[in-house]
C-alpha positions in Angstrom: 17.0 22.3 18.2 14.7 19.6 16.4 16.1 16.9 18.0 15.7 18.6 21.2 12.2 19.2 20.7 11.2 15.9 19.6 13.1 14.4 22.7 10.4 16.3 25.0 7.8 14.9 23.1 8.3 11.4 22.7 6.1 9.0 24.3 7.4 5.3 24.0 8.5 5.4 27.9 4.3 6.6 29.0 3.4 2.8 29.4 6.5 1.7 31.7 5.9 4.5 34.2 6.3 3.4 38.0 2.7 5.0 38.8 0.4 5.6 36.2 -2.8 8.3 37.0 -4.6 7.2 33.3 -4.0 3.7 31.6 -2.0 3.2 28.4 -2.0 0.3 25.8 1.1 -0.4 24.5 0.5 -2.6 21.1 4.1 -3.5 20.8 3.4 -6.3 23.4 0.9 -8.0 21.3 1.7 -10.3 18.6 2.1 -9.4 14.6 -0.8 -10.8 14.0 -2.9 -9.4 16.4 -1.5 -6.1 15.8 -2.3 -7.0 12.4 -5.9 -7.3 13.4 -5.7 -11.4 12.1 -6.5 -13.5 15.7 -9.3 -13.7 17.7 -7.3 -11.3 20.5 -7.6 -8.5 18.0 -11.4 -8.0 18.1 -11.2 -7.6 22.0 -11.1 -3.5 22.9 -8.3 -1.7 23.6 -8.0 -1.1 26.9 -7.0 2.2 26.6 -5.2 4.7 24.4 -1.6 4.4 23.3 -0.5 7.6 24.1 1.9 7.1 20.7 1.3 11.0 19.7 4.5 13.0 19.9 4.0 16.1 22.5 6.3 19.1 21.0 7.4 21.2 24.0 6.4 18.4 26.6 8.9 20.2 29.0 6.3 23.2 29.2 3.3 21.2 30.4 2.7 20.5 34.0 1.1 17.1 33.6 2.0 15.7 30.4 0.5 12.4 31.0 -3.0 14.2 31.3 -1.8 15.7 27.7 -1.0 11.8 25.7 -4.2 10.6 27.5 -6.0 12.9 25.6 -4.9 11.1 22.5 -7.6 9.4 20.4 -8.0 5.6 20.8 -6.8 5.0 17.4 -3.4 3.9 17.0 -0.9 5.6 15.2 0.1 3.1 12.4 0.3 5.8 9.3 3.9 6.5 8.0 4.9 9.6 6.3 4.6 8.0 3.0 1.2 7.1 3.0 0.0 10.5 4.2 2.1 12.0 1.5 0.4 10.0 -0.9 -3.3 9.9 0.3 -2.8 13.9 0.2 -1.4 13.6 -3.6 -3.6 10.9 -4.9 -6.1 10.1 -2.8 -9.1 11.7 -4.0 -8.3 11.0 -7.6 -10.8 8.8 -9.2 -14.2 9.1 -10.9 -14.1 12.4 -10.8 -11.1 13.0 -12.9 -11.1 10.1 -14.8 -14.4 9.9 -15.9 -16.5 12.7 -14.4 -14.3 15.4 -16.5 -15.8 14.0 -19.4 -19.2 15.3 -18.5 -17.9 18.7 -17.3 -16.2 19.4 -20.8 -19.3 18.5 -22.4 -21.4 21.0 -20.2 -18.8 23.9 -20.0 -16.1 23.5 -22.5 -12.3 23.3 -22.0 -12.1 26.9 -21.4 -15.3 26.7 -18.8 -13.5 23.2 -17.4 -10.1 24.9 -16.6 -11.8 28.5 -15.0 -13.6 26.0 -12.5 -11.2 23.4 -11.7 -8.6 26.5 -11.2 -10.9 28.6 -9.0 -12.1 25.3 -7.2 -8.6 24.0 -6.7 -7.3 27.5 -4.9 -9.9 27.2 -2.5 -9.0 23.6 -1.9 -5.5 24.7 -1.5 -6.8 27.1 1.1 -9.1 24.3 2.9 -6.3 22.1 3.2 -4.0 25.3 4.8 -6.8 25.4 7.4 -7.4 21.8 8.0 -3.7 21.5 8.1 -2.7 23.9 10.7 -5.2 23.2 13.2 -4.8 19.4 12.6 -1.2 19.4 13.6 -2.1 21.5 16.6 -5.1 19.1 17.7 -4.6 15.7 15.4 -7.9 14.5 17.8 -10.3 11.5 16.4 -13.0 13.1 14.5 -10.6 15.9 12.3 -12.4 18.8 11.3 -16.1 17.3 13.3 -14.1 17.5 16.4 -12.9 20.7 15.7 -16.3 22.1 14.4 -18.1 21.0 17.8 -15.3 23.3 19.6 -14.4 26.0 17.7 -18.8 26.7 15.8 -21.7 24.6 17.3 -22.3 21.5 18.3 -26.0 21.5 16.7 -24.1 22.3 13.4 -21.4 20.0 13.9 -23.8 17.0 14.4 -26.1 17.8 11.3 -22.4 17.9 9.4 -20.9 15.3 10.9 -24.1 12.8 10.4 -24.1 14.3 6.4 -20.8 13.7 6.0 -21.2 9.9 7.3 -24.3 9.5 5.2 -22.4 10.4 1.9 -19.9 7.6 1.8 -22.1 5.1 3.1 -23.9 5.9 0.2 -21.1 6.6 -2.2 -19.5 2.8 -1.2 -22.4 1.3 -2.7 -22.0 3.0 -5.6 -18.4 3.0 -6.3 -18.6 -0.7 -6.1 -21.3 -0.8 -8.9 -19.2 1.6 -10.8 -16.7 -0.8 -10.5 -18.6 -3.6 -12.0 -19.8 -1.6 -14.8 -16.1 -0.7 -15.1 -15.1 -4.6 -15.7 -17.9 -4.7 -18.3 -15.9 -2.4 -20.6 -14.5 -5.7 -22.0 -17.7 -7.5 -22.3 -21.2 -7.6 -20.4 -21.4 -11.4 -21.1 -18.5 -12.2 -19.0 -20.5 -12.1 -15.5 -23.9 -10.6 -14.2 -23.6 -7.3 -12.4 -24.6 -8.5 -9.3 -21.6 -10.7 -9.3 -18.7 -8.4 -10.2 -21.2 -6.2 -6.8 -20.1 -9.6 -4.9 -16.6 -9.7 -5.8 -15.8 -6.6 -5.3 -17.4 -5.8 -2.0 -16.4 -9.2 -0.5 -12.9 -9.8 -1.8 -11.5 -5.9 -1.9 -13.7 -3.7 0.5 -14.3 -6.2 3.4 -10.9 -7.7 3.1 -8.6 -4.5 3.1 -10.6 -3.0 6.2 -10.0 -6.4 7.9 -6.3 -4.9 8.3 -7.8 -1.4 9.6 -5.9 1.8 9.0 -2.6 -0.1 7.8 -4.9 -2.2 4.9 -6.4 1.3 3.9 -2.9 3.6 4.1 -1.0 0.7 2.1 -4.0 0.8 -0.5 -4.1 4.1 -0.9 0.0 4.4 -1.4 0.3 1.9 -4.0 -3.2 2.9 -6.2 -1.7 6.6 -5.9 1.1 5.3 -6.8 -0.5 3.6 -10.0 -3.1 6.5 -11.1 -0.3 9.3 -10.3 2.0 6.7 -13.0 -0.9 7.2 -15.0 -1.6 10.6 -15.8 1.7 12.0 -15.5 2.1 9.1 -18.8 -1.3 10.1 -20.2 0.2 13.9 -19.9 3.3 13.2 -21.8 1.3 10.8 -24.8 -0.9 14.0 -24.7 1.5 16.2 -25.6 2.8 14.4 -28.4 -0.4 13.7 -29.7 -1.4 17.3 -30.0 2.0 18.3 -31.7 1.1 15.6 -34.0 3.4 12.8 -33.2 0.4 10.0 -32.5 0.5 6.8 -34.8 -0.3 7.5 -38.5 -3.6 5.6 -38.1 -4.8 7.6 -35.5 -6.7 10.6 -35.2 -3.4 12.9 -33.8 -1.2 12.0 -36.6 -0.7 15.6 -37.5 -0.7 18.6 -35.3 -4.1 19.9 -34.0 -2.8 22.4 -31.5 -5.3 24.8 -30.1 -8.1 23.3 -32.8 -11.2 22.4 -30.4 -10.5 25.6 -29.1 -11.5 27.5 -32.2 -14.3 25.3 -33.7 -16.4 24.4 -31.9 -15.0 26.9 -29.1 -13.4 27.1 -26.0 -17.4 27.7 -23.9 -19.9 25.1 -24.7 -23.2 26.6 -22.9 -22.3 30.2 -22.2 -21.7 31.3 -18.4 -24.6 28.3 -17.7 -22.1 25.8 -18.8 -19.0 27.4 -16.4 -21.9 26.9 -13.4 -22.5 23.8 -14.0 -18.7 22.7 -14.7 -18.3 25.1 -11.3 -20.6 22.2 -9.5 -18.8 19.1 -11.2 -15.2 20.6 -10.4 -16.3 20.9 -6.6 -17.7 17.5 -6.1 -14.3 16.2 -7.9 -12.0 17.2 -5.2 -14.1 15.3 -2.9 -11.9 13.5 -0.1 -9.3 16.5 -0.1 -10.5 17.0 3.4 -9.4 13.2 4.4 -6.3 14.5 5.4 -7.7 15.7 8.3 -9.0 12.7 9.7 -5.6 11.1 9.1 -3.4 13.2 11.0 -5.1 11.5 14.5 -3.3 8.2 13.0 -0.1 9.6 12.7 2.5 9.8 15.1 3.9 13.3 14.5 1.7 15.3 12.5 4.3 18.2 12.8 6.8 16.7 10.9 4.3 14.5 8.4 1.5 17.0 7.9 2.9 19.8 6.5 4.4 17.7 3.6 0.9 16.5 3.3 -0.6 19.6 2.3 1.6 21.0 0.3 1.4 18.2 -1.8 -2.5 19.0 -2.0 -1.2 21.6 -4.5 1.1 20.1 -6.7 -2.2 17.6 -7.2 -4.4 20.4 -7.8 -1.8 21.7 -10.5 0.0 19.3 -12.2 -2.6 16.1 -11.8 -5.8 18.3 -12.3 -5.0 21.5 -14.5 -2.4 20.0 -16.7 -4.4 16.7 -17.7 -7.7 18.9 -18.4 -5.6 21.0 -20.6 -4.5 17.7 -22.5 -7.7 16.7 -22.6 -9.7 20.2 -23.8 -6.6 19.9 -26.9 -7.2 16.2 -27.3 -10.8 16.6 -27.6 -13.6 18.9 -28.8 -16.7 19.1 -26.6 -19.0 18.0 -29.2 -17.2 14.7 -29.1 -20.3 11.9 -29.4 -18.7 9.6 -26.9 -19.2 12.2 -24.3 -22.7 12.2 -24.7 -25.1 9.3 -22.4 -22.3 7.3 -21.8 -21.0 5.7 -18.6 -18.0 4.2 -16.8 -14.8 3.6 -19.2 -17.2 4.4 -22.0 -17.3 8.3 -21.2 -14.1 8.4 -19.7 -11.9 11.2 -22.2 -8.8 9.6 -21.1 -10.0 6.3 -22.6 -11.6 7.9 -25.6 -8.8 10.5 -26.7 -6.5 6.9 -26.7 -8.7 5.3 -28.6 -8.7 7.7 -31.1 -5.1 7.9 -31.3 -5.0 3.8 -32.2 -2.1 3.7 -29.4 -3.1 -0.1 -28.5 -3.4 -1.6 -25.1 -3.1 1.8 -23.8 -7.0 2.1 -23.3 -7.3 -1.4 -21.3 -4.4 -0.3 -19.1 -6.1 3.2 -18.3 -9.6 1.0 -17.6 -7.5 -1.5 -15.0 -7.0 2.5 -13.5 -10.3 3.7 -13.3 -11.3 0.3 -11.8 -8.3 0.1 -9.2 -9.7 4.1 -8.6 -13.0 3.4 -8.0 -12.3 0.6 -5.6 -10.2 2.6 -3.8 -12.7 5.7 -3.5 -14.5 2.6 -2.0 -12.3 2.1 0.9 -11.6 5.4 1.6 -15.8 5.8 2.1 -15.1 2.9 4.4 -12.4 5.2 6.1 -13.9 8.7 6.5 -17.1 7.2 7.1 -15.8 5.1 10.5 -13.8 7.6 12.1 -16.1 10.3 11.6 -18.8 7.9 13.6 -16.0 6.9 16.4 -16.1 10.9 16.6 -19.9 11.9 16.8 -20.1 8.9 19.1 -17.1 9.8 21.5 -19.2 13.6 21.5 -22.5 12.1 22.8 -23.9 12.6 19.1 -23.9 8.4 18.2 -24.5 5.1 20.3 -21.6 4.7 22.7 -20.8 1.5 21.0 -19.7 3.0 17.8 -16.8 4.4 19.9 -15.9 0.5 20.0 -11.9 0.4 18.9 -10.2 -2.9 19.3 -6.6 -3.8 19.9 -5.9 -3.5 16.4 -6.7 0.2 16.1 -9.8 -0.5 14.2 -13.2 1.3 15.1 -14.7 -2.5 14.7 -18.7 -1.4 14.6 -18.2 1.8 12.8 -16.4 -0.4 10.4 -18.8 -2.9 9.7 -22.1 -0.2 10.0 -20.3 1.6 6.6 -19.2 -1.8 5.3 -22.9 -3.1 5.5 -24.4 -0.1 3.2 -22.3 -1.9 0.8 -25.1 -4.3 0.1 -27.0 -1.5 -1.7 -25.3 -1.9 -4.5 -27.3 -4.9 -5.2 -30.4 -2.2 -5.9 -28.7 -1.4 -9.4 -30.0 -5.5 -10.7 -33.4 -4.1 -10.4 -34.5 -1.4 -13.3 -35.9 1.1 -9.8 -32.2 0.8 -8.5 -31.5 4.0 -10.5 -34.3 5.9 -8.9 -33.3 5.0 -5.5 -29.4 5.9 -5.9 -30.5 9.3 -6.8 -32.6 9.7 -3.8 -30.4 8.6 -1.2 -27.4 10.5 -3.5 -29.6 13.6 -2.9 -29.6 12.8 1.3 -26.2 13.7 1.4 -24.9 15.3 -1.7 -23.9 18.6 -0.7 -21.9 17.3 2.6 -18.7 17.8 1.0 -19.1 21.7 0.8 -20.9 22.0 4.6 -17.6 20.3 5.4 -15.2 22.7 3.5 -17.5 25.6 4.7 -17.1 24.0 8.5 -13.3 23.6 8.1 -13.0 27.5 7.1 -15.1 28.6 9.9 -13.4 26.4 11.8 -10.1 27.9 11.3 -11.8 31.7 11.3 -13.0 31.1 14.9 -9.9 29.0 16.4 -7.9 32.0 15.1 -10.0 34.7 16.9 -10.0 32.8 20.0 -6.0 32.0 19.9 -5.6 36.3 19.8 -8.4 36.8 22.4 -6.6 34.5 25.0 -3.6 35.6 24.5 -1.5 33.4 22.2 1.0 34.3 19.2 0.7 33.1 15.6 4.3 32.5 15.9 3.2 30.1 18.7 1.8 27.5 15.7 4.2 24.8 14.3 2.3 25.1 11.2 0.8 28.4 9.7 -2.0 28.2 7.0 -0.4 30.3 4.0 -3.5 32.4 3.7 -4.4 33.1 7.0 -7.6 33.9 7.9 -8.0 35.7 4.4 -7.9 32.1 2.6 -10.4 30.7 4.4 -13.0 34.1 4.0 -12.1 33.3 0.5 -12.7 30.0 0.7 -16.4 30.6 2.6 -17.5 33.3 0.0 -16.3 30.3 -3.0 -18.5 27.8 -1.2 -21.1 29.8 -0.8 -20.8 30.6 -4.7 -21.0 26.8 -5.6 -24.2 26.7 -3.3 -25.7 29.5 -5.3 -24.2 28.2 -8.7 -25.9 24.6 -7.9 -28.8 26.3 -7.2 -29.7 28.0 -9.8 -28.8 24.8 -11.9 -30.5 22.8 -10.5 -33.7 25.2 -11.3 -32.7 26.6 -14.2 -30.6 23.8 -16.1 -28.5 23.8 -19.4 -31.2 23.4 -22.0 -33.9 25.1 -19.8 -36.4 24.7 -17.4 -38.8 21.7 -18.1 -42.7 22.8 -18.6 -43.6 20.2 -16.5 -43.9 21.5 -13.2 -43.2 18.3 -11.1 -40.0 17.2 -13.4 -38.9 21.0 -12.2 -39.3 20.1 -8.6 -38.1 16.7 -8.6 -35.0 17.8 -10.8 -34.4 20.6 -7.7 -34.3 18.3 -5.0 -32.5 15.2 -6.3 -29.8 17.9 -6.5 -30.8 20.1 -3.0 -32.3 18.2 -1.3 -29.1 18.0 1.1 -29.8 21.2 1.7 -33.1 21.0 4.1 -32.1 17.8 5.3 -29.1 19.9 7.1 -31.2 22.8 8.4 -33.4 19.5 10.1 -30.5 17.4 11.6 -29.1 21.0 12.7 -32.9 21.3 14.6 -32.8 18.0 16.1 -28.9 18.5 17.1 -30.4 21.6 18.8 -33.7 20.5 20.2 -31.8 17.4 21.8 -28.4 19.1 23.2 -29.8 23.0 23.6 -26.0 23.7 23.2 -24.9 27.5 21.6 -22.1 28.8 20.3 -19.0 30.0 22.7 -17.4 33.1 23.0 -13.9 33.4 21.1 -12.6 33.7 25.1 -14.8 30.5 26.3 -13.2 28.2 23.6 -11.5 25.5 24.9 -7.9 25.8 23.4 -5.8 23.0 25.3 -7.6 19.5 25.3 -6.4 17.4 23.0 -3.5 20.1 21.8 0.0 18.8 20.8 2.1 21.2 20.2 3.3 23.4 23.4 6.2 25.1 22.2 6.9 28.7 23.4 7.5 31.6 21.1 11.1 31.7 22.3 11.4 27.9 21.3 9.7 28.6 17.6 12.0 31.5 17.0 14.9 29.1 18.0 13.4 26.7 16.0 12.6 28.6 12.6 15.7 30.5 12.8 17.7 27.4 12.6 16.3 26.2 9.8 16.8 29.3 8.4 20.5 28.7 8.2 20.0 25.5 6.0 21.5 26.1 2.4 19.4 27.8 0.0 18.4 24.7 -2.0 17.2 22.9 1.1 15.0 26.0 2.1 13.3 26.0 -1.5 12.8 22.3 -0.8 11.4 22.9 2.6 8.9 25.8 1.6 8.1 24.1 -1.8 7.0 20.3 -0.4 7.8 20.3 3.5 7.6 22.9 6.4 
């Protein structure tokens, strides 16, 4: 039965039909190297898309060629193992590695785990959404595209600009944190604005040279490396709290639950879990990436769901498990916690120093360097395709849409690439100040677009039942249902409420000076009415409302076409697979 529905789908024949209604590019005829993105021919536009998306049920359309010509103009270059890992390691970086330093200051270990675990089932549930309705509709643009069709396109546009404003912003900024990073073994060794140099030039620019193959490569093999590295720091964890550290260190005798007791599992009260709430959101940032991958994939049916499941296991055993090592390794009141920056405040780095386990604290700084840099490119990455997309909806210059016959989106590229020069603003002592301004643009974009996903896949559901169609219908059903994503609104809207009050009332109270208050509530809000403007302006320029659940378009750029009949067929086949295969299948693949 799979075979049989992947035979109606595949689409390697489109470019040598006898009479062709749309035009198709067929990459294979170019050379490596142009493919590759490294001759002159490369930077010349693809003529038109490849059509390289597998249709599933092709037999039930009545023009199928209308159906791949509605594929993006991105080519399909991503394998199933770089999705897999980009879903599992991906976002991990500063956040973890360094960020969760700050958090266990602020909340405690007991006020760390309550928000990375409430956090992380919502981002299970985001990822549910984003994955079924990106295997349905893998279109350029992910969950924009989506939230132009299924909400508003006034809403989509102030999103979709927010969301490209925070990497642009965020690549700068990784790439000084990167250079800080390097300092750890000496500030002598070369100015700032050098390591800024190298690091932009000879990493960024170079890797999105190759397009989406540079970046999915990347990302596979620095998963690879940080995924190597916590599941080691996990184990050395362990044995350091049972008290098997070297006998020079610190964990040389067991210390068990000990920070737990004294000084205590909450370090500000239900302030500090708000705040720790905030940091644990803004960790997870990128989950959503996902999304914009599966237009780059072949066949999201068969790569996707593997994709998001493994969104869980990252949530669990990367996120939950190392925070618990960490909350035993260390107490909150740990100085080196406090003011510090980069490797410096990094609790993976500290809790190894502390143990005298030597070398080990270099090798986890190469991490958080390789993790920042690739944070870097994958600002590159979201930031591009996310402008191909408000560009190919009338929402950007046309020539953003710009996509070469390498696959790259060659000025969307190069307009993220260039913000990359801001990083030079940290030489000057005002750099700070300016970073936290343009920070405050944009730094609430990562919850509009979990919030739009969830609507997103509230809506499309209501308007599959209103015209007609069957959940069984979907090659890929979100495990909450519509219920996940409601919870995962009401969560979002809980962070918004938690970072307000924050960001007014912070740990270690409100300042008496008035205009210290109000600058301390926008640099962290200010996201906030910059998205009710764009949202007026997307309004005021379009006058385009909501549709009806009935009015929703639910075909264009749709993949799957498979009848109920043929899903039944389908599932119960699979159904007949040994036991161990079907835990397999429902654990880590669909």
């Amino acid at each position: 039965m799979d075979s049989k529905l992947e035979k109606d789908v595949d689409t390697a024949s489109v470019c040598s039909a006898p009479v062709a209604k749309y035009e198709f590019y067929d990459p294979s005829k170019e050379s490596i190297w142009t493919r590759m993105g490294l001759t002159v021919e490369s930077f010349k536009p693809a003529p038109g898309t490849t059509g390289g998306q597998v249709v599933a049920g092709g037999n039930n359309v009545e023009d199928l060629e209308r159906v791949q010509a509605e594929g993006p103009m991105l080519q399909q270059k991503m394998k199933p193992r770089h999705l897999k890992m980009i879903a599992v390691g991906g976002s991990i970086g500063t956040g973890l590695f360094v960020g969760s330093g700050g958090a266990l200051r602020s909340g405690g270990p007991a006020g760390v785990l309550i928000s990375w675990i409430l956090i992380g089932i919502m981002l299970i549930n985001v990822t549910q959404a984003i994955g079924e309705m990106s295997i349905l509709y893998p279109v350029s643009g992910g969950f924009y595209t989506l939230a132009v069709r299924f909400l508003d396109p006034s809403f989509a546009f102030a999103m979709g600009w927010n969301y490209v404003f925070q990497w642009a912003v965020v690549l700068p900024l990784e790439i000084t944190v990167a250079g800080t990073t390097v300092q750890y073994w000496g500030q002598d060794i070369m100015p700032i604005a050098g390591w800024i140099t190298i690091f932009w030039s000879s990493s960024v620019i170079i890797v999105s040279v190759f397009g989406t193959l540079g970046f999915a490569e990347e990302e596979f093999w620095s998963s690879c490396l940080k995924l190597f590295a916590v599941v080691m720091f996990i184990f050395i964890g362990i044995i350091c709290i049972c008290g098997g550290g070297p006998s020079g260190g610190l964990y040389s005798e067991y210390i068990g639950g000990r920070y737990w007791s004294n000084p205590g599992g909450f370090a500000n009260g239900f302030k500090g879990v708000c705040a720790v709430f905030v940091t644990a959101a803004f960790s997870f940032a990128g989950t959503e990436l996902v999304g914009l991958a599966a237009s780059e994939t072949p066949n999201p049916r068969k790569t996707m769901p593997a994709a998001v499941k493994g969104t869980f296991w990252r949530i669990t055993i990367i996120y939950v498990t190392s925070l618990t090592i960490i909350g035993l390794l260390l107490p909150y009141d740990e100085p080196r916690l406090l003011g510090g920056s980069g490797a410096n405040a990094s609790p993976f780095v500290i809790a190894l120093d502390k143990a005298k386990i030597h070398g080990l604290n270099h090798f986890f700084n190469v991490v958080i360097c390789i993790s920042v840099l690739s944070i870097g490119l994958s600002c590159v990455y979201a930031g591009s395709r996310t402008l191909v997309a408000l560009a190919e909806t009338g929402y950007a210059p046309s020539f953003l849409a710009y996509v070469d016959k390498s696959g790259r989106p060659l000025w969307s590229v190069v307009s993220i690439l260039i913000f990359g020069a801001l990083g030079y603003v940290n030489v000057v002592a005002a750099g700070n100040v300016v970073f936290t301004w343009l920070l405050a643009l944009s730094g609430l974009s990562t919850l509009f677009s979990w919030l739009a996903i969830c609507l997103c896949h509230i809506r499309f559901r209501r308007a599959w039942a209103v015209q007609g169609h069957s959940l069984e219908e979907l090659p890929f059903r979100a495990l909450g249902g519509i219920y996940g994503s409601w919870f995962g609104v009401i969560l979002i809207v809980l962070v918004l409420i938690a970072q307000f009050y924050i960001a007014i009332w912070p740990i270690g109270g409100m300042d008496p000076n008035p205009q210290i208050v109000a600058q301390t509530f926008f640099e962290t809000y200010l996201a906030f009415p910059v998205m009710i403007l764009f949202y007026v302006i997307g309004y005021a320029w379009k006058r385009t409302l909501p549709q009806r659940a009935h009015e929703i378009d639910l075909d264009t750029g749709r993949k799957s076409w498979l009848t109920v009949e043929e899903m039944r067929e389908y599932r119960a086949e699979r159904s007949r697979a040994p036991l161990h295969v079907r835990i397999y299948r429902m654990l880590f693949t669909n």
